[in-house]
N, C-alpha and C positions, 0 to 999 in steps of 0.2 A: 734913861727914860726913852730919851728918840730912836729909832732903829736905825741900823746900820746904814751905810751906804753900800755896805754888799750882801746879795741873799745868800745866804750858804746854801739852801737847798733847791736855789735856781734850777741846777742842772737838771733835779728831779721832773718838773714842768719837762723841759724838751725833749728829755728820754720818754716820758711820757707820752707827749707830742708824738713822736716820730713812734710807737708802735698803734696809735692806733688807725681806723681807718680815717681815710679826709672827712669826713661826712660829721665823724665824733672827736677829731684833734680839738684841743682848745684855741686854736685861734681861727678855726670854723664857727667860733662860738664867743662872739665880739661883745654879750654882756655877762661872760665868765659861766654860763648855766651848762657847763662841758660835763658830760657823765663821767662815773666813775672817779670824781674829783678825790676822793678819800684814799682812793688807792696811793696818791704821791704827798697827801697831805692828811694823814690820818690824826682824828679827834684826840689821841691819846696824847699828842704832842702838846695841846693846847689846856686838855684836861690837866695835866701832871704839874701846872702852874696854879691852878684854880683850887685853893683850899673846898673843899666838901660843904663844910659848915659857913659857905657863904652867904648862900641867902638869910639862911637863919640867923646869923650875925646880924646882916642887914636891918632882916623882916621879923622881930623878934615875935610870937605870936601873944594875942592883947584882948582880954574879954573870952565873952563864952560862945561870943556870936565869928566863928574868924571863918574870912575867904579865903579863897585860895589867892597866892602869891602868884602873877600875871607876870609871863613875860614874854617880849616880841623877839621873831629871830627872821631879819629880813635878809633875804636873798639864799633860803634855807637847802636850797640844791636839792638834791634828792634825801634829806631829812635823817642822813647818818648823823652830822653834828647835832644836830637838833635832840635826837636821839639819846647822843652820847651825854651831850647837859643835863636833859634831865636825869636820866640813870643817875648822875654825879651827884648833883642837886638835890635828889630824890630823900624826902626826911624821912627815912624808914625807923622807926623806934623797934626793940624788942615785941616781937612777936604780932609785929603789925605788913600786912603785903602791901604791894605796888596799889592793890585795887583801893586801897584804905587811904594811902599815901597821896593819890590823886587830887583827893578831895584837897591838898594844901598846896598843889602846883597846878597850874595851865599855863601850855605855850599856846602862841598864835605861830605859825609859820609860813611865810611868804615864800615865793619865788615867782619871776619872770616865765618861766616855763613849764607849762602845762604837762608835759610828757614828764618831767622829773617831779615835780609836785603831785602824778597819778601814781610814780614809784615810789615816793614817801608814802603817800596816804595805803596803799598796797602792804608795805614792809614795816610798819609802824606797828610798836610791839605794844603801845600805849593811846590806842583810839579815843579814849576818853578823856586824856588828858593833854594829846598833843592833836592840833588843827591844822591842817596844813588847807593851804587856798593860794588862787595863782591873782598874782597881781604886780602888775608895772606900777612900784611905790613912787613912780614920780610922777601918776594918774593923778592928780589931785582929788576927783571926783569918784575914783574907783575906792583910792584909800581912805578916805572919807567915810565911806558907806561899809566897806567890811570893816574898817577897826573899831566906829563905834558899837556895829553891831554886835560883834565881839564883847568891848567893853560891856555894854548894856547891861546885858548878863549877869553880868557882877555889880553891876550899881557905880559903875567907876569910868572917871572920864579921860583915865593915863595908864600905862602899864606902871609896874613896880619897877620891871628893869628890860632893857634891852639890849640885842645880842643883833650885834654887826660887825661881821666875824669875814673879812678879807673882800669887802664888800665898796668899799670907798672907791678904789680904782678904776672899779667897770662904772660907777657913777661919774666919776671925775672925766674918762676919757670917753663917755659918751653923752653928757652933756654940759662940758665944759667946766670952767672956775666956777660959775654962777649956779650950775647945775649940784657941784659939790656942795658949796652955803648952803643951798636950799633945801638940799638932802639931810643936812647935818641941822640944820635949821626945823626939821619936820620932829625929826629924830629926839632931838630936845626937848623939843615941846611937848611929846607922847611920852617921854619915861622920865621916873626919879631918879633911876640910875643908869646908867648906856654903859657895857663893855663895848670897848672897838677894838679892833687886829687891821690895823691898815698896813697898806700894800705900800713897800719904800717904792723909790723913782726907778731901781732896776730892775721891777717888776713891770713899768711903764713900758718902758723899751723893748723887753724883751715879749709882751704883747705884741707889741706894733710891728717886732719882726716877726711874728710866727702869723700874724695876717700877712706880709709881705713875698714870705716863705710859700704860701697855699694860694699867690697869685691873686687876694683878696681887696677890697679896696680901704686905704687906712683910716682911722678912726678920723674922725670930721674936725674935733679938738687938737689932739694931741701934739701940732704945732703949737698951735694958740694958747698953750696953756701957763699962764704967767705964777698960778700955783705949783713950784716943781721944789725937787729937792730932798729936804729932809720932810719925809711927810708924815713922819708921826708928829714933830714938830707943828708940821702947819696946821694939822686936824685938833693939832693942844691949843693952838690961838684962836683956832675959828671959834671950838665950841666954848673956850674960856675967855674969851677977849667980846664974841659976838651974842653968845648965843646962851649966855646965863648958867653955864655948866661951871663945876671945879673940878678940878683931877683929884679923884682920892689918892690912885697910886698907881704903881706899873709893877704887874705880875712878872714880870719879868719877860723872856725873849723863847721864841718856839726854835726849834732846831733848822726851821728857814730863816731865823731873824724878821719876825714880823712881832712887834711889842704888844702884849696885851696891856691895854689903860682902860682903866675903870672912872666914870666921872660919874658925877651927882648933881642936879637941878639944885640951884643956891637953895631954890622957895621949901624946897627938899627938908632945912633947916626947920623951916617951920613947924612941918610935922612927924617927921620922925628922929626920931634920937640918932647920931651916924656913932657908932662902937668905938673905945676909943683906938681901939687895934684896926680902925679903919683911916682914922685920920692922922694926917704928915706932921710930925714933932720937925721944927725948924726947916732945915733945908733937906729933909730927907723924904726923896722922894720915889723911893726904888721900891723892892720887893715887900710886900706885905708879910709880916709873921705872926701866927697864931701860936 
């Protein structure tokens, strides 16, 4: 379940790193929003864990009156992953298109930065169905006002699921242990179900040299941080130990070793049925099989 303590595809970042200009290196770019992120971490790696038939498993459809199945993707970069989920996701039946399909998915997608969230909204093959908007999710008062207006919409005061997808880290080492809770604490509260891909600890480091490397000034935290370590671990106790989540299970590991885990709001229980090929028979809590 926990990821590794080594990334395997570390070295990709500072190969990375070192061909572009300083201006666009990722450690010019201290809450992770560095372009071109896909190029060393491409969606496909992440897809190829993620059964197809998951939401639909989830969200099974109920009545004659059905919404679309709402999901958030915070820190969405320039909206290739964002892209690539829904494609995945996408319920296409026999003889039915994208434009038909729409109608039973919507993402929200966030990012910190305006130049990359005008390049998703630009190269988005799915305007109708994917929303991209710029927002500092630890604004309390900005996120507040775009996600419910968002939700509104739909008559709904939580997404279905949410996608936080190597996103933990830039939260953690820019504002601190407390900053992490709070985030993970937000996060909870907005969706019945949360994917995470957190960033292990030698993804920490190897940020904090690549500010060091470009003569930059180091993160404000990243001493201070008494959260370290095994950090799929700690992000399994905060949001199971604090913050009313279960783990349903762990997709397994991307070819950087970064774990996808999928968790579920308890209250979750109350009103949706969770499949039984979703929930952990004894102590088994690895890869999902359909």
């Amino acid at each position: 379940m926990a990821a590794s303590a080594e990334l395997a595809g570390g070295g990709s970042e500072e190969a990375a790193a070192e061909e572009e200009p300083r201006g666009l290196q990722p450690g010019a770019a201290p809450f992770g929003n560095f372009p071109y992120y896909s190029r060393f971490h491409p969606p496909e790696q992440r897809l190829r864990l993620l059964p197809p038939e998951l939401l639909r498993r989830l969200f099974p459809p109920e009545g004659t009156e059905m919404r679309p199945i709402l999901g958030l993707d915070v820190g969405c970069n320039s909206g290739d992953l964002s892209v690539a989920l829904y494609k995945h996701f996408l319920p296409l039946q026999d003889g039915e298109t994208c434009s038909d399909a729409s109608r039973e998915l919507r993402f929200l997608c966030c990012d910190i930065d305006p130049v990359l969230v005008k390049r998703a909204e630009k190269e988005c093959p799915f305007p109708d169905a994917l929303t991209f908007v710029t927002l500092d999710f630890m604004n309390q008062r900005a996120r507040k006002v775009l996600l419910s207006s968002f939700l509104s919409q739909f008559g709904c005061s939580a997404f279905d699921i949410g996608f936080c997808m190597s996103i933990t880290m830039w939260i953690h080492l820019n504002h601190g242990d407390h900053g992490l809770w709070e985030f993970l604490a937000h996060l909870s509260s907005l969706c019945h179900y949360l994917l995470v891909e957190p960033q292990p600890w030698k993804c920490y480091r190897a940020a904090a040299r690549r500010l060091r490397k470009l003569g930059l000034h180091d993160f404000d935290h990243f001493h201070s941080l008494t959260i370290r370590g095994d950090m799929a671990n700690q992000i399994v106790q905060i949001l199971t130990q604090d913050h009313g989540m279960e783990l349903v299970c762990c997709f397994g590991n991307t070819s950087w070793d970064r774990s996808l885990l999928l968790f579920k709001a308890k209250h979750t229980l109350e009103t949706l049925r969770i499949p039984e090929s979703l929930t952990e028979e004894g102590k088994e809590r690895n890869r999902l099989r359909f």
